[in-house]
N, C-alpha and C positions, 0 to 999 in steps of 0.2 A: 437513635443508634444504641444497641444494646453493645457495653463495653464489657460483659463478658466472655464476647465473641472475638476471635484470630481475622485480623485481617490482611490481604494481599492487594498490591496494586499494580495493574499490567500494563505497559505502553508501548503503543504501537508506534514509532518513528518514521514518518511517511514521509515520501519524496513531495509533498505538499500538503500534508499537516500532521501537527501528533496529536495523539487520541491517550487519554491516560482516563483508566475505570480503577475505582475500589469498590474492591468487591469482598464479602466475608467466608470464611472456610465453607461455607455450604455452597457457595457459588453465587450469589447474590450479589449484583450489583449494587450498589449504593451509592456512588455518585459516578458522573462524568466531566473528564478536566479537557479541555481542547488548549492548543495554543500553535505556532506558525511550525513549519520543516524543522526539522532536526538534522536535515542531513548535510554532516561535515563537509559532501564535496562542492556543494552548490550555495552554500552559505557559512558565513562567516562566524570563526569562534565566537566572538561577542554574540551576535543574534544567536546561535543555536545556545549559549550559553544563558541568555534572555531568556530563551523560552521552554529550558528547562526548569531555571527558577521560578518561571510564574506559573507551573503544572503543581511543581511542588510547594509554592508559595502556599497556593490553594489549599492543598491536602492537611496542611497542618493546622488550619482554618477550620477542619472539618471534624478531625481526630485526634485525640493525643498520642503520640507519636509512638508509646511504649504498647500501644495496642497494634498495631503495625508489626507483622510480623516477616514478611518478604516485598521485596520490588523486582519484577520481573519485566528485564525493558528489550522489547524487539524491535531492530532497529539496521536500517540501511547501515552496513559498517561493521556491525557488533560484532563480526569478528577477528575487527582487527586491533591488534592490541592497544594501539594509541590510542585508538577511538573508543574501547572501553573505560581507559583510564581516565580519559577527558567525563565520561558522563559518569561515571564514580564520583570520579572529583565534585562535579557542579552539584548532584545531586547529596552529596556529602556537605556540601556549603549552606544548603539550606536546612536540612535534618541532622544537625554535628552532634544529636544525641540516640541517633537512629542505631539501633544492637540487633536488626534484624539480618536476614540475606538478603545480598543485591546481586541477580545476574544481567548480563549484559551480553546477548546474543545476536546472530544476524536475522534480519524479517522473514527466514523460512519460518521461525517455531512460532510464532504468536496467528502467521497468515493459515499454517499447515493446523493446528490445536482448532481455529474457529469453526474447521469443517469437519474432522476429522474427532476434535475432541482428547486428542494422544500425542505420541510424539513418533509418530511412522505415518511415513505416505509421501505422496508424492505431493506437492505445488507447484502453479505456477502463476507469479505474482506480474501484473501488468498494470501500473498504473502510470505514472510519469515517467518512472525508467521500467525496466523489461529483467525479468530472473525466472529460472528454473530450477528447485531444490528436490532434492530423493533424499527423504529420512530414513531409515531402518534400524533393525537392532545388530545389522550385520557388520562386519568390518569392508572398507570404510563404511562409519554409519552417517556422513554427510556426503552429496555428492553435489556442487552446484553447474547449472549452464548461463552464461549468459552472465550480465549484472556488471559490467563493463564501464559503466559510465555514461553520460550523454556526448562525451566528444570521441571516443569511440565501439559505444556497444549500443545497448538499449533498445533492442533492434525489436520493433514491433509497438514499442510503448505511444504515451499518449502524445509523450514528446518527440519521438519518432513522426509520427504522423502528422501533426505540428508541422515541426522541419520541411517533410516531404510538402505538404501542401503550401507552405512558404516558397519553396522551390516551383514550384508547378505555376505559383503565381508569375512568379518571376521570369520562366520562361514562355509563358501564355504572353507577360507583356512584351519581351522581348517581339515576339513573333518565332520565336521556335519553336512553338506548339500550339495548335488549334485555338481560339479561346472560348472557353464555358462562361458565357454571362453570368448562367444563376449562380454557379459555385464560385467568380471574383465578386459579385454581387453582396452574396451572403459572407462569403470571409470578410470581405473592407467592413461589412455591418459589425462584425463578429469585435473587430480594431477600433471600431469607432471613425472607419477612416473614408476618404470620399475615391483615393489614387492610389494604384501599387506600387507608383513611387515614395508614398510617406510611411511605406512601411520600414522604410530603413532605420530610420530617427526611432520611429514607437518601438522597436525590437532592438536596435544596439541600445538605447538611454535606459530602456527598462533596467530597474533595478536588480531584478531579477530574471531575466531573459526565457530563460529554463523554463521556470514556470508558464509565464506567459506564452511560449509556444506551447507548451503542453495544453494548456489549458483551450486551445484552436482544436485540437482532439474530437472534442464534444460534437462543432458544428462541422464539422467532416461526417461524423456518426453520420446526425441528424440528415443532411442529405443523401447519404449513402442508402438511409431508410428510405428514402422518397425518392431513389432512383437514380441517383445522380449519376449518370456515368465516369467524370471523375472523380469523385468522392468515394464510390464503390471501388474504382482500380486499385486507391489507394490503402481502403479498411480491408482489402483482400488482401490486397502485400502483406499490408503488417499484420494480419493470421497466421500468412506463409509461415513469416518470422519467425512468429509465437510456436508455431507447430514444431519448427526445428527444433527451438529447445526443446518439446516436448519431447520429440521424437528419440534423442539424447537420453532420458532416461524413462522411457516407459515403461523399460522389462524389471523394473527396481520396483515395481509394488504396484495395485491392482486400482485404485483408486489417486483420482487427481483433481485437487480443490484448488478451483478457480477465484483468483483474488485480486482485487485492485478496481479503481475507478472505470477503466478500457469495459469489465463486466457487468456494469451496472448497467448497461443500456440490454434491452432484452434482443434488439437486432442484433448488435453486436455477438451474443452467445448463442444467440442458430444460428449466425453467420458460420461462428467459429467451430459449433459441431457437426455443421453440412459439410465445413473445408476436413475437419476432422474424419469424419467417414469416408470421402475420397480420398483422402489418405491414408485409409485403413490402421489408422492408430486407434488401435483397441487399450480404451480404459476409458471405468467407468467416472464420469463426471459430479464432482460435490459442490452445488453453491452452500457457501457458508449465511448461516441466519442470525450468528453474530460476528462484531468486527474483531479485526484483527487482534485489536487493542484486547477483547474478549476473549480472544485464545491466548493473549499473556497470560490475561487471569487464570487461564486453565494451565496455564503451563506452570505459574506461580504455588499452582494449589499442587500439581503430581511432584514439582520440586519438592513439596513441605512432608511429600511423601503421604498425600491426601489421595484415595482412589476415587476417581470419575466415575460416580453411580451417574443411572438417570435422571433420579432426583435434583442432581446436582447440576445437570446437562439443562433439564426443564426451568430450573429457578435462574442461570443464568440466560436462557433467551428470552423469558419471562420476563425477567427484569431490566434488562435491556430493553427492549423492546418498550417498556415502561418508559423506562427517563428517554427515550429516544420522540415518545407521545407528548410527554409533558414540555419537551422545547420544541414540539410542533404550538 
């Protein structure tokens, strides 16, 4: 590590894990820190306070700390004021000799910067909870949809569809709805479980519940790709969902980067631009080719007042893309 170089570190605070890169003023990644959610509603001070200390634990392992010249954290929350002051704090606790900048924003800028590369455009972030953001330079220059919470918004996320399919179980056992072998078949596999009765205990004793439905997401996908008829009813819903918020801010800017886990599955995004076109929502679509965590760093460097050449766009998915090989 050449310490005559400015460094920045961007962290992305995900509804089921945070991603913390340093990266140097050219855009260069140079390492990657992972550690559990960050996010204040669904977990507890102590743990998100854990697992701030051990990102930055890390960082100080790697760098001296007066070569550090920003921290830019995007983060489920970050615009709320307590919730900045809290990851101030903690992040203050481990670096208490740190004289750089620290911002603390919400998951639109680090999600909207990895596709886009800037700080305008449109997102919309769907992973364990559900949000839609419109950046611009216009007054208002934030506009959000959606981002509600898991006990009343989140509507299309991974833990949405979670829920629903928990629900569907429920009522298939019941006998109030037809029953699909293959898809109670593949869920209980999904549980570990044999009965749609023992789902009760594995889902309320979970320590984390939230997750664990979310994380039912995936094998919903999975059959939805193979046909499933209820599995499909349900990935179609929660596009609907998604669409609404879209639909909320499309006329705010031309471009919209699609972000979060719900994306990662390639069915899942023609699902989502087939239901897109009969819906006639025009705007053009960005998958990002680094994370989000990666568009802090970009956001950390235009903060420092550093201009986003190409150069600088190429050596961060380069490098990325690098340490992302080397922990394969």
């Amino acid at each position: 590590m050449q310490l005559s170089k400015s460094y920045y570190v961007g962290v992305d605070g995900g509804g089921s894990k945070t991603e913390a890169l340093l990266c140097d003023h050219e855009g260069r990644i140079i390492q990657r820190m992972v550690a559990e959610s960050t996010n204040l509603k669904s977990r507890s001070e102590q743990d998100v306070r854990h697992a701030i200390h051990r990102i930055f634990s890390q960082l100080t392992k790697i760098l001296p700390i007066d070569h550090l010249k920003g921290i830019y954290v995007s983060t489920a929350g970050g615009d709320r004021e307590e919730d900045r002051l809290r990851w101030k704090k903690w992040m203050v606790e481990v670096l208490p000799n740190f004289k750089g900048r620290i911002e603390v924003v919400n998951d639109a800028y680090g999600a909207l910067a990895s596709g886009t590369y800037s700080l305008h455009g449109n997102v919309l972030i769907a992973g364990t909870g559900s949000i839609a953001y419109s950046v611009t330079h216009e007054e208002p220059k934030l506009k959000r949809v959606g981002g509600w919470g898991y006990l009343f918004g989140d509507e299309g996320s991974g833990y949405d569809i979670g829920k629903e399919a928990l629900k569907l179980l429920a009522v298939m056992h019941d006998g109030r709805e037809k029953k699909d072998d293959e898809f109670i078949a593949e869920m209980l596999s999904d549980l570990n479980l044999i009965s749609i009765p023992e789902i009760i205990t594995k889902i309320y004793e979970d320590p984390y519940p939230r997750l664990k439905i979310a994380s039912l997401s995936r094998t919903v996908i999975i059959l939805a790709e193979q046909q499933n008829p209820a599995a499909l009813t349900l990935v179609r819903k929660s596009i609907d969902h998604l669409l609404d918020l879209v639909k909320a801010i499309e006329t705010r800017n031309e471009f919209l980067v699609l972000c979060g886990g719900m994306f990662h599955s390639e069915f899942f995004r023609s699902l989502f631009k087939k239901q897109m076109d009969q819906r006639e929502i025009r705007q053009k679509l960005c998958y990002p080719d680094i994370t989000p965590a990666g568009g802090a760093c970009i956001c950390a460097l235009i903060t420092a007042g550093i201009t986003i050449t190409h150069e600088i766009k190429e050596k961060a998915k380069s490098s990325y893309q690098s340490i992302c090989d080397s922990i394969i």
